[in-house]
C-alpha positions in Angstrom: 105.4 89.7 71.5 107.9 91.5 73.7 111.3 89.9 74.4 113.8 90.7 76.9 116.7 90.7 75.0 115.5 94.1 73.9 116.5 95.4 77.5 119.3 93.6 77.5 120.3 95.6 74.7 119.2 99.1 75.7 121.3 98.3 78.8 124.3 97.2 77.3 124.3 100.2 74.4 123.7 103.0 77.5 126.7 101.7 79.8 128.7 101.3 76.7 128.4 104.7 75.8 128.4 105.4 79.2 131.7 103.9 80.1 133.6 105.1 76.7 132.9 108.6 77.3 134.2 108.1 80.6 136.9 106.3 80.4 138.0 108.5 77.5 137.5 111.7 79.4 137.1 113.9 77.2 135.6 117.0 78.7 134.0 118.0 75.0 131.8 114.7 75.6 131.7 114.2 79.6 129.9 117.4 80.1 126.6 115.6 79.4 126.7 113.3 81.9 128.1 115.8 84.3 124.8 117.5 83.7 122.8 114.4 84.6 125.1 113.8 87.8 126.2 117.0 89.6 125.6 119.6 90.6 127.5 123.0 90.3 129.0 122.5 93.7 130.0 118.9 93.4 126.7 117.6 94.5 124.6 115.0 93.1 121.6 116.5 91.9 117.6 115.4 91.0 118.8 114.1 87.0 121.0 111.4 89.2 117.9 109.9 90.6 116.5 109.7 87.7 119.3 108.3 86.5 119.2 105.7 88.7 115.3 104.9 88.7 115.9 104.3 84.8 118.2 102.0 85.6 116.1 99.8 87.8 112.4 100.8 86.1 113.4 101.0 82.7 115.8 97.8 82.6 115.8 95.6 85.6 111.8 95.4 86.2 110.5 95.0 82.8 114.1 92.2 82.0 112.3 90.6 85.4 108.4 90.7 84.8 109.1 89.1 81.1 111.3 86.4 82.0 108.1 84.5 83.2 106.0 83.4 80.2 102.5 83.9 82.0 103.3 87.7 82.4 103.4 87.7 78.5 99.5 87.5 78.2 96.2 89.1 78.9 96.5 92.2 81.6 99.9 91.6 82.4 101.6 92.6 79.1 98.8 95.5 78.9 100.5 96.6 82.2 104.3 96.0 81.6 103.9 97.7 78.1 101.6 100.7 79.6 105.1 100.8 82.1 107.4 100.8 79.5 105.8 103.4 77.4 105.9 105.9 80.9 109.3 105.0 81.5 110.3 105.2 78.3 108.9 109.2 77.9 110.6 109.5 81.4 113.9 108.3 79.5 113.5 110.8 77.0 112.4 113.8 79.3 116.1 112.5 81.0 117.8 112.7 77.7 116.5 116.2 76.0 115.9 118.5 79.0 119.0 118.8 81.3 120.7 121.7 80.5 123.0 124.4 82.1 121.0 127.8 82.9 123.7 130.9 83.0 123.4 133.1 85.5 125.5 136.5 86.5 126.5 134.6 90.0 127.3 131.2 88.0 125.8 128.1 85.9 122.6 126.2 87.6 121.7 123.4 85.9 117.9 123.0 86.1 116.7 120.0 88.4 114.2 117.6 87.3 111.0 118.6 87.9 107.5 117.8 85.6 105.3 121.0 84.6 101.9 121.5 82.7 103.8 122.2 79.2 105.4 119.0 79.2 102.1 116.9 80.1 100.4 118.7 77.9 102.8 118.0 75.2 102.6 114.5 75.8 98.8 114.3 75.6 99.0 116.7 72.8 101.2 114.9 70.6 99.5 111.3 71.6 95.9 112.6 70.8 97.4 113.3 67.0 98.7 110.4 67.0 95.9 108.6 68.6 93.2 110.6 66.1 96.0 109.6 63.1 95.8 106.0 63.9 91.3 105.8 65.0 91.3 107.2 61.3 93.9 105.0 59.6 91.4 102.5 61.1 88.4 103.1 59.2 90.3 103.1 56.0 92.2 100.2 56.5 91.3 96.3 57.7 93.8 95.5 60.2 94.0 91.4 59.0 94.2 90.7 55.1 90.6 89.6 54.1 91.7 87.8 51.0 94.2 85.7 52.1 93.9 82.1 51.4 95.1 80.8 54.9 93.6 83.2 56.3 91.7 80.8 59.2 94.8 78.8 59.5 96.9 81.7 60.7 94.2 83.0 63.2 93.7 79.4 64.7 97.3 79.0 65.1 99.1 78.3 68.1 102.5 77.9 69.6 
């Protein structure tokens, strides 16, 4: 069952970091957020709107939609984890793939932007993980078979 403490948590460990490296202002350490903020010329650039839409996408809605206990059942919690899994490969697009590009006239730093290689990376590593898992299946039972309370844990409730 998800819980939204686990949000809570990602939250609080990404502004910590985020605020120590900061407020320590080292420029060995802030130069990765600089990336993620501005731009060459002091403007904000596309990796701060990610930023910001993993703040609110990747924390606030999920902390939100789980705080009601209906939302944890049937569809909804097929949708919400379906959203977190996107948002969460958006989160790690945001952390791997900023990067300065050196140039003659000066450093660029490449704006967000989503191209066939990275989709098809995606689908290419979920399909071995998908095939890896469809044939774990037919090896393996997903419930223990021979255990003695076997019925009284699948008729449980809360």
């Amino acid at each position: 069952m998800f819980d939204a403490r686990l949000y809570n948590f990602w939250a609080y460990i990404s502004f910590s970091q985020y605020f120590l490296v900061y407020n320590a202002n080292i420029p060995e350490e802030t130069f990765w957020y600089n990336i993620r903020e501005i731009n060459s010329d002091g403007t904000k650039n596309s990796w701060w709107w990610v930023s910001l839409g993993l703040l609110f996408f990747h924390f606030f809605f999920p902390f939100l939609w789980l705080l009601w206990y209906k939302n944890k059942f049937g569809l909804r919690i097929v949708f919400i984890s379906a959203w977190i899994l996107i948002v969460h490969l958006l989160d790690l697009y945001w952390n791997i793939l900023p990067s300065k590009i050196h140039l003659p006239t000066g450093d660029v730093i490449r704006q967000f932007n989503i191209s066939f290689w990275d989709i098809s990376m995606i689908l290419g590593t979920g399909g071995i993980c998908l095939w890896a898992y469809l044939r774990s299946m037919e090896k393996h039972k997903s419930i223990p078979l021979r255990d003695p309370r076997i019925l009284e844990s699948i008729n449980a409730h809360e």
